[in-house]
C-alpha positions in Angstrom: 15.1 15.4 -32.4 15.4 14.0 -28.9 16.9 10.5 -28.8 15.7 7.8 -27.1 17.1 4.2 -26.0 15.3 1.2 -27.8 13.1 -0.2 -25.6 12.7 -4.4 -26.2 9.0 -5.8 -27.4 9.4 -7.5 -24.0 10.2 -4.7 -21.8 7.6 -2.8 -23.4 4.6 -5.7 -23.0 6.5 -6.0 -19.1 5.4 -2.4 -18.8 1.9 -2.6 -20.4 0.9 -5.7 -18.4 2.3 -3.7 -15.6 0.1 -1.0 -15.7 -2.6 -2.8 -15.9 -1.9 -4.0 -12.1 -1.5 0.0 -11.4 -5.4 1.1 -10.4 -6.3 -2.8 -10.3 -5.0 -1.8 -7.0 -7.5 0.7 -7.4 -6.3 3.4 -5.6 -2.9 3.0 -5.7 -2.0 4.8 -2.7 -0.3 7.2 0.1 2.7 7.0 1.5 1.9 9.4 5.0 -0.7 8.3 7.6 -4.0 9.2 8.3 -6.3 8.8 11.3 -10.0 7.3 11.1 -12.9 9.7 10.1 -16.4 9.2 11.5 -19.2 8.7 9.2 -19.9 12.9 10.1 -16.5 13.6 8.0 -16.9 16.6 5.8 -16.9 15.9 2.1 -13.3 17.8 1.8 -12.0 14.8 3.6 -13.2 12.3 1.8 -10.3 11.9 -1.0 -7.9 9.1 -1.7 -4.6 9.4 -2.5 -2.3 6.8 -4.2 1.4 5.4 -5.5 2.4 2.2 -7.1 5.6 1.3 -8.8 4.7 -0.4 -12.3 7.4 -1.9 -14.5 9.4 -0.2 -12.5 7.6 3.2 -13.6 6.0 5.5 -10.8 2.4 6.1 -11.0 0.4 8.1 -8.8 -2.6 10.5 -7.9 -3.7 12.9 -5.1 -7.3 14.0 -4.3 -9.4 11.8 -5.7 -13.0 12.0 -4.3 -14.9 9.7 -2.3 -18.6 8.8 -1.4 -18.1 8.6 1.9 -15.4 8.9 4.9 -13.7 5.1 5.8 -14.6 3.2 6.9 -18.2 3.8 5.9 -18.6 1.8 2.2 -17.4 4.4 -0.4 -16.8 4.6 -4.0 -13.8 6.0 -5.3 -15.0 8.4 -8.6 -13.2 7.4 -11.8 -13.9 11.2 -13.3 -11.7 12.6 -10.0 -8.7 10.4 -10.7 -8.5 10.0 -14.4 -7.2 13.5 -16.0 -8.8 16.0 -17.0 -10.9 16.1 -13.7 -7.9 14.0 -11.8 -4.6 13.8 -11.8 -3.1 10.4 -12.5 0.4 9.7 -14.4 2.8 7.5 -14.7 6.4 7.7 -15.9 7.8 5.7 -18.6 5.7 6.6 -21.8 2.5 4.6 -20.0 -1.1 5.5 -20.2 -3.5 4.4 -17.6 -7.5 4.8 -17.5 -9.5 3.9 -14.7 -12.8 2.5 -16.4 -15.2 2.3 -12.9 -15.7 4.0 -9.8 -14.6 1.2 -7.4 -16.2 0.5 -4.1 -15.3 -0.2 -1.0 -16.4 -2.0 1.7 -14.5 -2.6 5.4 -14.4 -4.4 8.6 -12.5 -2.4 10.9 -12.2 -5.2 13.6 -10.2 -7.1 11.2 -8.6 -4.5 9.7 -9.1 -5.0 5.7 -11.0 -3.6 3.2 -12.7 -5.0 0.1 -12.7 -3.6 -3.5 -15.6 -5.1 -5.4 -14.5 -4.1 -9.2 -11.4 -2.6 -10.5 -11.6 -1.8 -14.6 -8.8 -0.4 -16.4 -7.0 0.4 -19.3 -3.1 0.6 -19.8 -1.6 1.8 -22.8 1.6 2.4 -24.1 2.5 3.2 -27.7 0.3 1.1 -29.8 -0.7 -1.1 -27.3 -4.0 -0.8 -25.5 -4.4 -3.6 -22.4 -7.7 -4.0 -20.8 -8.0 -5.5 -17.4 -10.8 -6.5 -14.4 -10.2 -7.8 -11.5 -12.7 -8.3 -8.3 -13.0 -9.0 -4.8 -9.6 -7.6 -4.2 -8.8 -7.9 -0.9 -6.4 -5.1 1.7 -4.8 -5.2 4.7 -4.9 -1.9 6.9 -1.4 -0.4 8.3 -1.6 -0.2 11.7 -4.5 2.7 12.9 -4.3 4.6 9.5 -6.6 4.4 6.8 -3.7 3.4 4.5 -4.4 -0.2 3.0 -2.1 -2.0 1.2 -3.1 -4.8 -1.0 -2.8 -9.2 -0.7 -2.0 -10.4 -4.2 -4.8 -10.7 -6.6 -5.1 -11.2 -10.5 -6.7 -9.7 -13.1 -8.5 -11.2 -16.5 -7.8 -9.1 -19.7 -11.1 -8.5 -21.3 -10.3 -6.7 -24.3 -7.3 -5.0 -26.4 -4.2 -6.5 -28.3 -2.9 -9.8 -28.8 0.9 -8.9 -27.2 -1.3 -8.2 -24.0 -0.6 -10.9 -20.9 -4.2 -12.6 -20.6 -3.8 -12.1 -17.0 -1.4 -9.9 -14.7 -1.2 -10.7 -10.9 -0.4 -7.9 -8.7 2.4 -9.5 -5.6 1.0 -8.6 -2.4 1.8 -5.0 -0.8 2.6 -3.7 -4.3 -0.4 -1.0 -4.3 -1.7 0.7 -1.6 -4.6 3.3 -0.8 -4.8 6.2 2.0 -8.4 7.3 3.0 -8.5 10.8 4.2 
């Protein structure tokens, strides 16, 4: 039987509430750089990769689909990051679900993007943590098509009572690269 360290009630809500900040980010995000597609960008370009550090857990994905190429308004599709279809995990025993397929809208003069809706679940053990959060708004790095978040918060809107009834995401702590 494999041993594990006890984990406090409050590290373990800290992580919960944590992930819940993890796709309110949305995409969560790249770490490389990307150059701007034109609206003619073949659909094997439009993905979205992402990263985020939760509760001091890793969480990421690669290749999740897009509607369209940035910085045309897309929608990221919930069914191509959520496993089976997608590929997100996290490390330290967390779950994470990604209820909606965000969009996304941009001004590429001022170099931000908008994220109408994020929905998701976060779950660890026991605990399941439901959270939305909208009008999220990101700055762009430079040239790429890597956007890294301002600070937001997100209402819970359903699961236990050791759940937060809000988490706020600091600024820069998610990020997401268009390709």
């Amino acid at each position: 039987m494999r041993h594990t360290p006890n984990i406090s009630r409050t590290t373990r809500l800290a992580r919960v509430a944590g992930i819940a900040t993890l796709v309110l980010a949305a995409g969560l995000a790249g770490t490389g750089t990307a150059l701007a597609h034109g609206s003619a960008a073949p659909a094997a370009d439009q993905k979205v990769d992402g990263v985020m550090v939760v509760a001091g857990n890793s969480c990421s994905w690669t290749n999740a689909s897009t509607s369209a190429a940035a910085p045309n308004a897309l929608t990221v599709d919930r069914a191509t990051v959520n496993a089976p279809g997608g590929n997100l995990a996290c490390g330290g025993g967390i779950a994470a679900t990604l209820n909606n397929n965000p969009a996304f809208t941009f001004d590429d003069a001022a170099g931000t993007a908008r994220t109408d809706l994020i929905d998701i679940t976060g779950r660890q053990s026991f605990i399941s943590c439901r959270y939305k959060a909208t009008n999220i708004a990101w700055d762009r790095d430079g040239t790429t098509r890597k956007y890294v978040n301002r600070a937001f918060t997100a209402t819970k809107t359903s699961g236990s009572f050791l759940c937060p009834g809000s988490v706020t995401t600091p600024a820069g702590d998610a990020s997401m690269l268009f390709r």
